[in-house]
C-alpha angles and dihedrals in degrees: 000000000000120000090246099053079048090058098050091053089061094051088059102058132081119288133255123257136196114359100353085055096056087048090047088059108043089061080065077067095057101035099069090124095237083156088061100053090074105054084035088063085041084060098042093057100046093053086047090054084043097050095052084048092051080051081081094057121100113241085254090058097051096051087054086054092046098058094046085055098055097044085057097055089045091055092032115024100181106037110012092226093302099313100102096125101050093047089056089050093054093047076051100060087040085065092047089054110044101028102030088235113133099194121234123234091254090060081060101050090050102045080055098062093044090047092063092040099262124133116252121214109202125166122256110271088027087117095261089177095054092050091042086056103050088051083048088048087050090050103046092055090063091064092235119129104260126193130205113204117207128184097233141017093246081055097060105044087038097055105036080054083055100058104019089112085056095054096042095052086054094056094249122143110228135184132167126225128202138142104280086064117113118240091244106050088054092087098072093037099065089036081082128109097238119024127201108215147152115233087244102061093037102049086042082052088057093046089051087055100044082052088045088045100048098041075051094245097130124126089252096047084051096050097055095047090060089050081061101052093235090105130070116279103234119071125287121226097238117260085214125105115176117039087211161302119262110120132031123178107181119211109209084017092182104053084038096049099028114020104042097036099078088087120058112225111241131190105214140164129221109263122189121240118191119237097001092111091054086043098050103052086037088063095035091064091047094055099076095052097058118081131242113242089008112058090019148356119263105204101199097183092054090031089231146122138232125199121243121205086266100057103046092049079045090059092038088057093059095033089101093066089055125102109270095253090052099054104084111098110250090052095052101048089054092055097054094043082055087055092048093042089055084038101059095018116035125078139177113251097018110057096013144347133225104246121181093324099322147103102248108186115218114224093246088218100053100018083232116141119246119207122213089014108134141187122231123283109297107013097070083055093043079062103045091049086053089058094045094245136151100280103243117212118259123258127249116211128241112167133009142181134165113231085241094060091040103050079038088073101062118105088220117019124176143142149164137237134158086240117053104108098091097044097048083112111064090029088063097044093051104033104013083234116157115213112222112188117224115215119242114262095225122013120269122246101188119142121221107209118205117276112261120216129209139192097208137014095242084055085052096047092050095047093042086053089051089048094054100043087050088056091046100059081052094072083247119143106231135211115183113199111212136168108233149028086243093048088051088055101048101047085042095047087050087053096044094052081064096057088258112152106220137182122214131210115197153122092277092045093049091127090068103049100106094051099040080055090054103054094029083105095054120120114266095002117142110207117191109194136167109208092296086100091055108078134050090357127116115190104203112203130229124234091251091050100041085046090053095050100293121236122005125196140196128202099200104166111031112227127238089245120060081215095073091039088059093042098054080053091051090067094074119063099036107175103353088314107158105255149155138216124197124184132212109209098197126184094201088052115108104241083055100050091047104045113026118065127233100263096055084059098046086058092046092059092045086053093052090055104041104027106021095165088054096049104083080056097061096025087062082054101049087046096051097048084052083052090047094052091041089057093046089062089042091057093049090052100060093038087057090048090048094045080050095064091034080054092055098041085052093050096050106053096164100056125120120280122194135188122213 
């Protein structure tokens, strides 16, 4: 049995925990393939050599090229029977040819370690879409379903339009799947070669068939019904949705596969429960007059509550004018530590917004909204009867699955991201998934500025909106990172009572998002973003601006992963553009007041004071131990998320179990 089937296996177990999970964990370390960069670049430049040589070939010719090379994909799916090479260079000069995109060495590079399930690092502005779409190209000869993960719906129209005249040159079916996409026309479209699709819909698509499956309502239980005369006679339209799942390649793999699989993704239906509408604004209205350190425990790090003795005698009290089924006391104590949580925790325009009479959640990650998405029972309606809104019923689950599981489940998985070095570790020990680098096509000329640290976040503002103003009378083009929706308005409300035109970039602007991106590299043009720009966006610059200094951003409100931080700084500098980063280290900030103790902070004010020219030293510190402990929860999170499936699987041993 081969290393990599091995491997697999392994995946598919059940994880480590303790100290076996910490050593897991650590090989991921020291599995990052640096052996395999070189003969990788060996590859790419071959196939670059290759591709310019395959320039001299007729259309004719090339077609004839191009059908060797898929037969010999479908026979032989990794290597091609030895002709890897020269098949990646003729999807190259496709490319050439229909796109007008020569790819660089470094595609290469890149759609070669995709190709062998191996997840690619390339900088931000390398051209990351072209190199996911010659592996897909790759993947889509060998007959196999191929998927194609991409952070966001916009992504995944945007991108298979991009490259829908590729594809079609090689002969590969393509379709695109997002939300707007009607249940029955998702059929065909997965029946593609290649699919365009974000993590969500897909993985809500599996969970439709395994309930089809499992009510019997598949195609080939159908089918066979009908053999056996008990079905109707005419043709059925397939339950089915998705054809498969063989290959994945995961654009933005880290915030895919990390950031956005702490939560499982559930299908649910709205179930009534009596009284929880009355008990919930009745408790609602009882959180704010109880007092903070007094009545209850605010835990900021966990972002959760715990009930003093005067809490709990202050809900009794009221307990009589609840609904019958909420007065015993663990209900409604929950109930009432729900309240306080929303209370002390939950605020519009960071963790949700108030949209047309709903509750809309922000992904806290890409401060994009995210509709349908709800919080457990109770808490959404704990919300909701904070706004003041109709109290919605609660869901019932009826399916779940978490995205690790999920991803888990693919024969070859792979991806790419400019940000995937700090997080190798966890990456191996989920997916056993190894991590290459791929070097930069031209050298990056980015300045880094020194850190800037702040006692409170109207001293920041103020500084940030200097900062700005100073660039734009440069002739720069500038892109401010925050946080929030709230953190985008107030920084743009401070410019723009100086007469300063800005363009913002958030949850509630999302419309926008395609056209603020176009024109962010613009002289002059003052961009504010929450980590909607981050991911999937390339700001070209124009001659004045690259000629001025080119980009300039501004991390105004640090992440709680280093990796985002990393990734705002990543859209100046884009092949070798001129650029700048500066960074606001700011102890009101949240990652700070969650995260740092007290008496971190307390030195880092002495500092300030004393030694003001040593304090963005010790300040980065500070903050990246924060990042580091944040992370660490985060991590938890998901791994309890993943032994919980494991759990489950393990629980139900005679559940059906199918092979793709």
């Amino acid at each position: 049995m081969s290393s990599a089937v091995v491997e697999k296996l392994r995946a598919l177990e059940k994880l480590p925990e303790g100290l076996d999970a910490w050593i897991d964990r650590a090989q991921g370390w020291f599995k990052r393939r640096p052996s395999q960069a070189r003969p990788l670049w060996q590859q790419a430049l071959l196939c670059t050599e290759q591709c310019q040589r395959y320039g001299a070939l007729a259309p004719e010719a090339l077609q004839q090229a191009l059908l060797l090379a898929t037969e010999n994909l479908r026979r032989d799916p990794l290597h091609a029977k030895g002709c890897l090479v020269d098949a990646l260079a003729l999807v190259g000069q496709v490319a050439q040819r229909e796109l007008g995109l020569q790819p660089y060495p470094v595609q290469f590079m890149g759609a070669l370690a995709l190709h062998h399930g191996w997840l690619a690092e390339m900088a931000t502005g390398e051209g990351k879409t072209l190199t996911v779409a010659l592996a897909a190209v790759l993947a889509g000869w060998s007959g196999r379903p191929c998927h194609v993960i991409t952070a966001n719906d916009y992504l995944a129209e945007r991108d298979a339009e991009t490259m829908r005249r590729l594809f079609d040159a090689c002969g590969v079916s393509l379709a695109s799947v997002y939300a707007e996409v009607a249940a029955e026309q998702r059929p065909q479209l997965y029946s593609a070669d290649v699919v365009y699709v974000t993590p969500k819909e897909l993985l809500a698509d599996h969970l439709r068939d395994q309930l089809a499956a499992g009510s019997g309502q598949d195609a080939q239980w159908q089918n066979f019904q009908r053999w056996m005369g008990q079905g109707e006679t005419r043709p059925e339209t397939p339950f089915l949705l998705v054809r498969g799942l063989h290959t994945a390649i995961v654009d933005e793999a880290d915030s895919v596969l990390i950031d956005e699989a702490v939560t499982p993704l559930i299908l649910s239906a709205r179930r009534p429960s009596r009284g929880l509408s009355e008990a919930v604004v009745l408790l609602a209205q009882l959180a704010p007059t109880l007092v903070a350190d007094q009545d209850y425990d605010c835990i900021t790090r966990t972002r959760s509550v715990r009930l003093r003795a005067a809490a709990i005698a202050a809900v009794a009290q009221v307990a009589h004018a609840l609904p019958p089924v909420w007065r015993p006391a663990p209900r409604r104590e929950e109930l009432l530590r729900q309240a306080l949580q929303v209370h002390c925790f939950f605020r519009a325009g960071h963790q949700y917004l108030v949209d047309d009479g709903e509750i809309v959640l922000l992904d806290e990650f890409t401060g994009r909204m995210t509709p349908g998405r709800t919080l457990t029972a109770g808490l959404h309606q704990a919300v909701e009867a904070k706004e003041g809104l109709t109290i919605t019923d609660p869901n019932e689950a009826l399916s779940q699955m978490s995205f690790q599981a999920f991803f888990r489940g693919f024969t070859r998985l792979s991806g790419c991201s400019g940000t995937l070095w700090e997080a190798m570790g966890e990456l191996w020990q989920v997916y056993r998934l190894r991590v290459v680098r791929v070097p930069t096509h031209r050298p990056r000329q980015t300045i880094t500025l020194p850190a800037r640290v702040m006692l409170s976040k109207p001293d920041k503002w103020q500084a940030v909106a200097r900062e700005v103003i100073e660039a734009q009378k440069k002739g720069r083009a500038v892109l401010v990172g925050v946080r929030s929706v709230e953190s985008s308005e107030i920084l743009a409300d401070l410019l723009r009572a100086q007469n300063i035109e800005v363009a913002v970039l958030n949850a509630v602007h999302h419309a926008e998002e395609a056209s603020i991106v176009a024109q962010a590299g613009e002289p002059a043009r003052i961009s504010i973003a929450t980590n909607m720009a981050g991911r999937g966006t390339d700001i070209r610059l124009h001659k004045a601006v690259e000629h001025n200094g080119g980009l300039h951003v501004v991390i105004a409100e640090v992440n709680e992963s280093g990796r985002i931080d990393r990734q705002l700084a990543g859209r100046c500098g884009r092949q070798g553009d001129p650029g700048s980063v500066s960074l606001y280290l700011c102890l009101e900030d949240n990652l700070a007041l969650r995260y740092l103790p007290a008496w971190a902070c307390s030195m880092l004010v002495v500092l300030l004071a004393r030694a003001p020219q040593s304090a963005p030293v010790w300040a980065q510190r500070a903050f990246a131990w924060a990042q580091a402990r944040s992370e660490g929860d985060a991590f938890e999170r998901r791994f309890s998320v993943l032994r919980n499936d494991d759990w489950m699987a393990s629980a139900l041993p005679f559940a059906q179990r199918t092979g793709v």
